[in-house]
PyMOL Python script that loads the backbone (N, CA, C, O; Angstrom):
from pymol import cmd

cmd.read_pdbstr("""\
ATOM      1  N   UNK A   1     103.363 114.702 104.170  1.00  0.00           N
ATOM      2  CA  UNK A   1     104.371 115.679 104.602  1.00  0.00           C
ATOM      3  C   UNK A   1     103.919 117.060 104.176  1.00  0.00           C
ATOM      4  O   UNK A   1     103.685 117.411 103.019  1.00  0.00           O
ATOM      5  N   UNK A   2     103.826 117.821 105.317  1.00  0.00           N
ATOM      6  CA  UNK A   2     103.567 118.927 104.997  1.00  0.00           C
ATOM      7  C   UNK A   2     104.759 120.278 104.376  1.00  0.00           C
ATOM      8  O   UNK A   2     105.758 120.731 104.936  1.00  0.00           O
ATOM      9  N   UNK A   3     104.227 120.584 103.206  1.00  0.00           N
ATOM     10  CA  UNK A   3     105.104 121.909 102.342  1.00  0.00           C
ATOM     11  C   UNK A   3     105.044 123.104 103.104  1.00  0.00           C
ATOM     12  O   UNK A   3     104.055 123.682 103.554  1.00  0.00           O
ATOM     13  N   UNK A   4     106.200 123.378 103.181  1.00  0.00           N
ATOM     14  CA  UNK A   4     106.240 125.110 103.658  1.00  0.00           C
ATOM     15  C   UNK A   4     105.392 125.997 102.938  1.00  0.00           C
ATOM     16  O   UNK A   4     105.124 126.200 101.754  1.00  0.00           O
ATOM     17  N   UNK A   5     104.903 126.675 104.562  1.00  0.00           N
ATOM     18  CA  UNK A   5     104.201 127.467 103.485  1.00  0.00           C
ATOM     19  C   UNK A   5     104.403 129.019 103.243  1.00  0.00           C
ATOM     20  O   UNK A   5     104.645 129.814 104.150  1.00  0.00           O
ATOM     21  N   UNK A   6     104.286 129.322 102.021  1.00  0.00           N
ATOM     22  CA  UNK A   6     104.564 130.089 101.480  1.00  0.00           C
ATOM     23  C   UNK A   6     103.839 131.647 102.013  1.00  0.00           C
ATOM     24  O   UNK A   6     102.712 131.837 102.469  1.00  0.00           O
ATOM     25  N   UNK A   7     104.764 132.467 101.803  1.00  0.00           N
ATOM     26  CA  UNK A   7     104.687 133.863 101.800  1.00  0.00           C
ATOM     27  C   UNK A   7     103.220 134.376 101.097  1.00  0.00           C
ATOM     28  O   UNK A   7     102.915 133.956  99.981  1.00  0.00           O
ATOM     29  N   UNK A   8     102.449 135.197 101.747  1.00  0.00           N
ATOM     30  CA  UNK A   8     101.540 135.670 100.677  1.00  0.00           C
ATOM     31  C   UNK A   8      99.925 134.996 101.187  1.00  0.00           C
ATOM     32  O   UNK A   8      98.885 135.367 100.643  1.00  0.00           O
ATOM     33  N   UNK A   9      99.956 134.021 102.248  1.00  0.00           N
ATOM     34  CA  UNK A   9      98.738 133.816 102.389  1.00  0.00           C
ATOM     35  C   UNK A   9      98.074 134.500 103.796  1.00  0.00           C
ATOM     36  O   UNK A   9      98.825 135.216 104.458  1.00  0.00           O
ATOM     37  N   UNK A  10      97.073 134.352 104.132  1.00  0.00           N
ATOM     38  CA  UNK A  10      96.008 135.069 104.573  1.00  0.00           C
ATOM     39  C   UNK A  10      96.565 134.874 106.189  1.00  0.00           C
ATOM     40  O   UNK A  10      97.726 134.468 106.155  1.00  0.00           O
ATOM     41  N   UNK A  11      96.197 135.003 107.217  1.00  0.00           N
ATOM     42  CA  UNK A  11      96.482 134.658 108.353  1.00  0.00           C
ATOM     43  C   UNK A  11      95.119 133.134 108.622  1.00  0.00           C
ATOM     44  O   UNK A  11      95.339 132.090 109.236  1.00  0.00           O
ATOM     45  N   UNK A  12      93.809 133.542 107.925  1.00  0.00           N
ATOM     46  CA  UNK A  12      93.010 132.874 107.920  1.00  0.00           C
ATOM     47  C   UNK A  12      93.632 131.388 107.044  1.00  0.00           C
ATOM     48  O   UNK A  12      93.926 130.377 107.681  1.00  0.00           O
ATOM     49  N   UNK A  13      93.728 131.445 105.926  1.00  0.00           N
ATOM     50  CA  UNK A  13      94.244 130.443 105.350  1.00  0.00           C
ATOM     51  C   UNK A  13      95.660 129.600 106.042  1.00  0.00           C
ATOM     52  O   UNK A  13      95.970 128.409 106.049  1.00  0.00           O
ATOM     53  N   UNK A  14      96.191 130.591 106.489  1.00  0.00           N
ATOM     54  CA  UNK A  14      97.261 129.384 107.949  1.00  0.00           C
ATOM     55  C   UNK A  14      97.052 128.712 108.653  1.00  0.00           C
ATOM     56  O   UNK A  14      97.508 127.597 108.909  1.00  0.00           O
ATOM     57  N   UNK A  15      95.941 129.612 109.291  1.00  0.00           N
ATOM     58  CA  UNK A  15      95.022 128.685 110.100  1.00  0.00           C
ATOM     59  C   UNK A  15      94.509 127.237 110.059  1.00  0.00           C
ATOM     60  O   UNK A  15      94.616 126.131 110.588  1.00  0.00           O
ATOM     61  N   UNK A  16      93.785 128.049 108.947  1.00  0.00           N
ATOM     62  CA  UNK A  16      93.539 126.792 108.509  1.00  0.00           C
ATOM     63  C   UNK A  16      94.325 125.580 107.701  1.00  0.00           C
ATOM     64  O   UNK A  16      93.904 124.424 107.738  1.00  0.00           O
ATOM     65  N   UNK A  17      95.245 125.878 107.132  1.00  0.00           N
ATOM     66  CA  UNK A  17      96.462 125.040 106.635  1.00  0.00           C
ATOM     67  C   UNK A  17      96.885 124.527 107.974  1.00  0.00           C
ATOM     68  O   UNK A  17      96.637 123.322 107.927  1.00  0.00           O
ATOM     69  N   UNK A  18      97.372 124.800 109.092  1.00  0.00           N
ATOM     70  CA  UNK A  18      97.580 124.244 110.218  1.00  0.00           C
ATOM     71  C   UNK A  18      96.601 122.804 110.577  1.00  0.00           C
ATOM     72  O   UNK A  18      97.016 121.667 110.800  1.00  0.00           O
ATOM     73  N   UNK A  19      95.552 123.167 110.553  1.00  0.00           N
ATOM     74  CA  UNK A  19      94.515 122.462 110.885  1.00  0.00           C
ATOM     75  C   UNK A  19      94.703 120.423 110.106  1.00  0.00           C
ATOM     76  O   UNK A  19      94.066 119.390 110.308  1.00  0.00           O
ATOM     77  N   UNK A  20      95.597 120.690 109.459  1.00  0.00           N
ATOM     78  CA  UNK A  20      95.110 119.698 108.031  1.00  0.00           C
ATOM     79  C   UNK A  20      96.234 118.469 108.467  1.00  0.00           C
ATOM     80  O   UNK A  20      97.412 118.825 108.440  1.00  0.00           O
ATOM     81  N   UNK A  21      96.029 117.442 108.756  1.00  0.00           N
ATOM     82  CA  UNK A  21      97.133 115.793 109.156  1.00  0.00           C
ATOM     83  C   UNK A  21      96.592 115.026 107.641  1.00  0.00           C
ATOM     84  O   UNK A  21      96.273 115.380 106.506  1.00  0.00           O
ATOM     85  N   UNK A  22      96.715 113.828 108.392  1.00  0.00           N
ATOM     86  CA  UNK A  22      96.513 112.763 107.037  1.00  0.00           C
ATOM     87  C   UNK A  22      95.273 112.387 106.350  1.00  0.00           C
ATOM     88  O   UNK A  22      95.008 111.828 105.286  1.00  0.00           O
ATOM     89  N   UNK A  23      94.387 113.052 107.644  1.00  0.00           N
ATOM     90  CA  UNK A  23      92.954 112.678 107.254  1.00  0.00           C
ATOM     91  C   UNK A  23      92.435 113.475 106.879  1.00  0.00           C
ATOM     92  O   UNK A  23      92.320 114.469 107.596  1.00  0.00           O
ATOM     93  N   UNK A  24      91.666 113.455 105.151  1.00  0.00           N
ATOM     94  CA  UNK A  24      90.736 114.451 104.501  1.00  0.00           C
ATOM     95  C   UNK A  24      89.742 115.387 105.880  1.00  0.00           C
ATOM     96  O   UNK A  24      89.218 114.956 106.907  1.00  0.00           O
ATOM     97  N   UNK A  25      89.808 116.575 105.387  1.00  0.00           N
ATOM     98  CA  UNK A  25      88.812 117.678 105.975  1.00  0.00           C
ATOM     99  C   UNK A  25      87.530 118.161 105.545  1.00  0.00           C
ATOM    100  O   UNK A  25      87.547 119.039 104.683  1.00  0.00           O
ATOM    101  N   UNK A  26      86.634 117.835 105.893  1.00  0.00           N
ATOM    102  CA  UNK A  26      85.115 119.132 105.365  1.00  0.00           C
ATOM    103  C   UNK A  26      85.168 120.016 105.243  1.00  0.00           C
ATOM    104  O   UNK A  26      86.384 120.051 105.058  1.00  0.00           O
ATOM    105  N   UNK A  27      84.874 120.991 105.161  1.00  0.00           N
ATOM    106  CA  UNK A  27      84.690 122.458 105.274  1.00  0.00           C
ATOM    107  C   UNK A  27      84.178 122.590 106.577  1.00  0.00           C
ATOM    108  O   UNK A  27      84.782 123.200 107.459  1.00  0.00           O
ATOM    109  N   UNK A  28      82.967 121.981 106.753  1.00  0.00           N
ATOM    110  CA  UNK A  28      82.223 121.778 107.990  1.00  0.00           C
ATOM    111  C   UNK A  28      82.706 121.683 109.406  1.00  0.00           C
ATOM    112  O   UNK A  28      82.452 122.114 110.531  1.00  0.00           O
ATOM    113  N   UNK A  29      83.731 120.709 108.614  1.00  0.00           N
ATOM    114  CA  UNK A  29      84.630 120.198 110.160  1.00  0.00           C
ATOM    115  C   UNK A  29      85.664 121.661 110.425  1.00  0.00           C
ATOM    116  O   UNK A  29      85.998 122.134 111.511  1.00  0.00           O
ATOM    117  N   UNK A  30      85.973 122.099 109.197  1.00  0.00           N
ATOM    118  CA  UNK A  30      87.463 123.079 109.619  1.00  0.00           C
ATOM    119  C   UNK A  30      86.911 124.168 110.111  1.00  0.00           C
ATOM    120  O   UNK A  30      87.591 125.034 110.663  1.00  0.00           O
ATOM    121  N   UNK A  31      85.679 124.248 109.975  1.00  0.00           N
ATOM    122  CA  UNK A  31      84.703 125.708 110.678  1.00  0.00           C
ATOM    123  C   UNK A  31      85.072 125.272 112.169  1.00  0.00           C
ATOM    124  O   UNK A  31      85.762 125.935 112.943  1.00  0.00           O
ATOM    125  N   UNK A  32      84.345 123.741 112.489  1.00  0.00           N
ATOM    126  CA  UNK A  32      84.113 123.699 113.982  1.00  0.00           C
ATOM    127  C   UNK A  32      85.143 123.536 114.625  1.00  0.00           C
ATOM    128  O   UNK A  32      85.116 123.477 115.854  1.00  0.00           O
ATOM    129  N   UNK A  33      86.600 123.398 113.702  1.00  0.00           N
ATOM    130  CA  UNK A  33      88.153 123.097 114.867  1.00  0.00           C
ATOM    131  C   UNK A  33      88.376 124.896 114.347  1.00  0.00           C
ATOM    132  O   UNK A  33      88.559 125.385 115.461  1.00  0.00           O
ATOM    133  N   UNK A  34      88.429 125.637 113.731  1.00  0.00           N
ATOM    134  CA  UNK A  34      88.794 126.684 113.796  1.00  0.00           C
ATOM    135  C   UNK A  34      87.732 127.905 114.225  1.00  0.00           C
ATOM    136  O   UNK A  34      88.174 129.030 114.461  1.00  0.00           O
ATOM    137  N   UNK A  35      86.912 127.736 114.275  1.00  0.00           N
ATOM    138  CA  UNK A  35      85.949 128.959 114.617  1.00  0.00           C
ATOM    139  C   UNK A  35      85.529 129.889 113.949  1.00  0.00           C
ATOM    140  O   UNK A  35      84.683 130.685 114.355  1.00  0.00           O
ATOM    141  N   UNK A  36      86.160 129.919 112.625  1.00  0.00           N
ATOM    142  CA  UNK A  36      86.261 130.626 111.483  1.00  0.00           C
ATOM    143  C   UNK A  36      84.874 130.649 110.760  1.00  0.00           C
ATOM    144  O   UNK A  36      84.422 129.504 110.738  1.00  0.00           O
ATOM    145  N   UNK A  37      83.927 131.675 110.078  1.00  0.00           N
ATOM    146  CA  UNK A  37      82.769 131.754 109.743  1.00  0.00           C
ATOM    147  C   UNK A  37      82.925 130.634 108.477  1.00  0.00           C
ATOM    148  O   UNK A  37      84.134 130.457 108.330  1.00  0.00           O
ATOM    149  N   UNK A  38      82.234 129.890 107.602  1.00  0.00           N
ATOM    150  CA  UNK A  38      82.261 128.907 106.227  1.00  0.00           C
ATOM    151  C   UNK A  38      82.731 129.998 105.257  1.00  0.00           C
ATOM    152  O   UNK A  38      83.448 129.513 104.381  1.00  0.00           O
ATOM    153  N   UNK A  39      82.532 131.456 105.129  1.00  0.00           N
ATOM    154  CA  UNK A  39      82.799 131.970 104.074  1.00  0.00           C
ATOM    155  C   UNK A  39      84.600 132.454 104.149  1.00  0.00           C
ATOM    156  O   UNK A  39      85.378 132.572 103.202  1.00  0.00           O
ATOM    157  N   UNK A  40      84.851 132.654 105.583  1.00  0.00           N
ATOM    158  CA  UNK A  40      86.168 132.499 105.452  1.00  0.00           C
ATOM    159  C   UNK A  40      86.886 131.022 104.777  1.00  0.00           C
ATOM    160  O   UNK A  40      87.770 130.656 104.002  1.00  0.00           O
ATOM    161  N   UNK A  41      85.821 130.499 105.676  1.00  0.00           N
ATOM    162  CA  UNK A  41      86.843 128.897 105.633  1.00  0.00           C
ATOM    163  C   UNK A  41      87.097 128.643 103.911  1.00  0.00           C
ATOM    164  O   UNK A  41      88.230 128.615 103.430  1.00  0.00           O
ATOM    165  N   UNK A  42      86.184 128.516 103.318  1.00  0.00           N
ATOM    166  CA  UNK A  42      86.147 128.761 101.913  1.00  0.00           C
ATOM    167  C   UNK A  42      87.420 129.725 101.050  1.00  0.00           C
ATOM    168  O   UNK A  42      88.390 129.646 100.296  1.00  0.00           O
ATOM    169  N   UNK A  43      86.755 130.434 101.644  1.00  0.00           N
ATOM    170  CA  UNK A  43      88.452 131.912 101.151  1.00  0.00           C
ATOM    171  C   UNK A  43      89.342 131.218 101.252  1.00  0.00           C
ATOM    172  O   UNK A  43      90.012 130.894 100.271  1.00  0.00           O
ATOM    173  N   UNK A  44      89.656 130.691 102.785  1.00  0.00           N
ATOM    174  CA  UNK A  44      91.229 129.725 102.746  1.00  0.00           C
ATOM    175  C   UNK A  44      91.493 129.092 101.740  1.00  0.00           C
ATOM    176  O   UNK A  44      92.315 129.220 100.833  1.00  0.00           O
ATOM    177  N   UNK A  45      90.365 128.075 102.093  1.00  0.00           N
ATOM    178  CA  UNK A  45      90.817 126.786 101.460  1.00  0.00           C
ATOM    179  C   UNK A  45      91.076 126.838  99.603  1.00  0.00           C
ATOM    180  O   UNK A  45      91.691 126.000  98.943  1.00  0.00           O
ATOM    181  N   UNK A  46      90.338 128.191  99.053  1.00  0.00           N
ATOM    182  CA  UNK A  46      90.985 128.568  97.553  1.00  0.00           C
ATOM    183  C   UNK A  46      92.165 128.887  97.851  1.00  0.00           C
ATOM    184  O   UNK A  46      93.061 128.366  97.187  1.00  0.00           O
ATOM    185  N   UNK A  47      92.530 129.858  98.964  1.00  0.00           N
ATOM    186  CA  UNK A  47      93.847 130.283  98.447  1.00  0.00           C
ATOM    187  C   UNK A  47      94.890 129.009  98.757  1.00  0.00           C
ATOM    188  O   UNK A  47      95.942 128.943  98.122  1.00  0.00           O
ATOM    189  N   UNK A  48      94.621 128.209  99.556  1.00  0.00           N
ATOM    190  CA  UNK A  48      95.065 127.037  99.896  1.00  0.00           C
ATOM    191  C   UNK A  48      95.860 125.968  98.564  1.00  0.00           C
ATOM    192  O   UNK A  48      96.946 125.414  98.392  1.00  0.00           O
ATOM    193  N   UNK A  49      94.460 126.128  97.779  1.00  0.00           N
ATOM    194  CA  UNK A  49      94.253 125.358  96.559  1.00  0.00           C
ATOM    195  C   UNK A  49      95.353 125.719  95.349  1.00  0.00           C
ATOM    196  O   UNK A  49      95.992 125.063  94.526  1.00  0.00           O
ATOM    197  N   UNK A  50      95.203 127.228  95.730  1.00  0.00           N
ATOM    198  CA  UNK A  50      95.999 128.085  94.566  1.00  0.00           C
ATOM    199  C   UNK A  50      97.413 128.243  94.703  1.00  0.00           C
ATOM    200  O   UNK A  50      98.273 128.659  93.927  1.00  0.00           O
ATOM    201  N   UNK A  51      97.451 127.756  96.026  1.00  0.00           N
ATOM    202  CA  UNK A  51      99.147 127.692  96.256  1.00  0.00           C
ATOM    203  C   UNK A  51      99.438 126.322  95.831  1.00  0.00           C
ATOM    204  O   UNK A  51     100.635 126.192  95.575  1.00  0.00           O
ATOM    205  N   UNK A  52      98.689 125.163  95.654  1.00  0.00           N
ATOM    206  CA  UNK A  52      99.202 123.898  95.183  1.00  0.00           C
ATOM    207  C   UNK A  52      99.319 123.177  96.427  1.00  0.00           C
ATOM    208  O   UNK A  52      99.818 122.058  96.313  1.00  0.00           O
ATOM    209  N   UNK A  53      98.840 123.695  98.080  1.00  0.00           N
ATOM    210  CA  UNK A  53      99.281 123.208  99.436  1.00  0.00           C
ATOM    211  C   UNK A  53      97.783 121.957  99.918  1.00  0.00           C
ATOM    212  O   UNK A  53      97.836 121.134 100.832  1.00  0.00           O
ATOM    213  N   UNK A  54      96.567 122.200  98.957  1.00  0.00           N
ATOM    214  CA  UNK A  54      95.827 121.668  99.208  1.00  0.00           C
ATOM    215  C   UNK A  54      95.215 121.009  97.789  1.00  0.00           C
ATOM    216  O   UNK A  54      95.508 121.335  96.638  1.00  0.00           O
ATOM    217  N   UNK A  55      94.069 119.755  98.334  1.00  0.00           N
ATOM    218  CA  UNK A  55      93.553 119.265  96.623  1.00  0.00           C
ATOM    219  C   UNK A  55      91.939 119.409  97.525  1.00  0.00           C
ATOM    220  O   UNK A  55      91.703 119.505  98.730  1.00  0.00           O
ATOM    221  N   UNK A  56      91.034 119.369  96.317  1.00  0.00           N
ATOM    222  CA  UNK A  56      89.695 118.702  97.147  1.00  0.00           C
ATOM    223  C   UNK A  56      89.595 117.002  96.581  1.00  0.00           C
ATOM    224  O   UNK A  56      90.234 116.665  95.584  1.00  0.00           O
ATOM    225  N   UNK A  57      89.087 116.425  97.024  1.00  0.00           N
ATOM    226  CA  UNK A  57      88.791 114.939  96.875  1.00  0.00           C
ATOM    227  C   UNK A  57      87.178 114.891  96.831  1.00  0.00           C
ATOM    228  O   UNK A  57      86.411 115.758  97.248  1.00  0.00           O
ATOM    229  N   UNK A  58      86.901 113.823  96.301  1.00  0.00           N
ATOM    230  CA  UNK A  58      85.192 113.034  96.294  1.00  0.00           C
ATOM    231  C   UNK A  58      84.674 114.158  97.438  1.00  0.00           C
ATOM    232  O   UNK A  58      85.468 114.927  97.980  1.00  0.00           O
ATOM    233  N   UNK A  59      83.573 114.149  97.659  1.00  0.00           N
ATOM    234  CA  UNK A  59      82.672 114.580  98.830  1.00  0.00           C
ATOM    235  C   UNK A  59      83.163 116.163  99.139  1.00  0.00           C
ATOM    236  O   UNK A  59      82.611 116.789 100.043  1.00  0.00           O
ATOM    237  N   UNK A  60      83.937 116.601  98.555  1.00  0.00           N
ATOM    238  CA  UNK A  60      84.151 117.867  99.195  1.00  0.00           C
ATOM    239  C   UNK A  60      84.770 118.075 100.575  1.00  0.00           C
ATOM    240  O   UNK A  60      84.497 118.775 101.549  1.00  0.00           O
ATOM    241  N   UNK A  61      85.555 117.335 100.317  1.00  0.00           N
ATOM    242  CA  UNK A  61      86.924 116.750 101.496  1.00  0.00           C
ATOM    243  C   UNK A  61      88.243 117.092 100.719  1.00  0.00           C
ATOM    244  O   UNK A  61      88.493 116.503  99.667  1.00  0.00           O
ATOM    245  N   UNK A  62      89.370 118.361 101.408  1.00  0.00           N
ATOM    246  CA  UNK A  62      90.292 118.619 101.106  1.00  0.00           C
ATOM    247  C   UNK A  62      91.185 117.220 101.681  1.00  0.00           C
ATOM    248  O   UNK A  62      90.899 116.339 102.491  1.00  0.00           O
ATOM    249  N   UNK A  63      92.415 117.496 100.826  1.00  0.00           N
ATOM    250  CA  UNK A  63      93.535 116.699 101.505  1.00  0.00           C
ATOM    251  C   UNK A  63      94.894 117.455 101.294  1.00  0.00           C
ATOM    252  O   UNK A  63      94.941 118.274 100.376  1.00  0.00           O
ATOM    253  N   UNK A  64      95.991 117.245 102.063  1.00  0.00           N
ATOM    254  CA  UNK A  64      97.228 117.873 101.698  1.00  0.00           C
ATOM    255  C   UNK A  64      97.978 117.494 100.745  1.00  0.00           C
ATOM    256  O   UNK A  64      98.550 116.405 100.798  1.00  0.00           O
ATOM    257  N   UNK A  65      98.121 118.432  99.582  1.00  0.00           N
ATOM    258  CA  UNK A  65      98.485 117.955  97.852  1.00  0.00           C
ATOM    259  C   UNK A  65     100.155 117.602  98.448  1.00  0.00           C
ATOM    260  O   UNK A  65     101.001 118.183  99.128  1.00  0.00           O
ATOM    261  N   UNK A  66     100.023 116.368  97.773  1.00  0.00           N
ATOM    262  CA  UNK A  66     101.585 115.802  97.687  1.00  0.00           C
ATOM    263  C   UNK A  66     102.882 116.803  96.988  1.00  0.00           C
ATOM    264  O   UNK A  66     104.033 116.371  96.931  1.00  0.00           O
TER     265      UNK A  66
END
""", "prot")
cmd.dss("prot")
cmd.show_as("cartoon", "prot")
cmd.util.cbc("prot")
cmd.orient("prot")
């Protein structure tokens, strides 16, 4: 279940928070469904992290933090 998300993040990091269902993400992969350069995607996915909306797992595969 996805958490509201909060005030304060990037338009990039929505994006990419949008992007995210039940199944862990790459980095790799969220470049090629969003179009977004890796160094953005990266940016997101910290601020992602820092809101508590995302975890990383084994392999460097995000998932949506419970």
């Amino acid at each position: 279940v996805k958490k509201e998300i909060k005030t304060g993040l990037d338009p990039n990091a929505r994006a990419v928070y949008n992007l995210f269902g039940d199944e862990p993400l790459h980095p790799d992969e969220i470049c090629a469904e969003s179009g977004l350069p890796l160094s953005k995607v990266i940016s997101a996915l910290m601020q992602l992290e820092m809101a508590d909306l995302i975890k990383q797992t084994d392999g460097k595969n995000y998932i949506l933090n419970d």
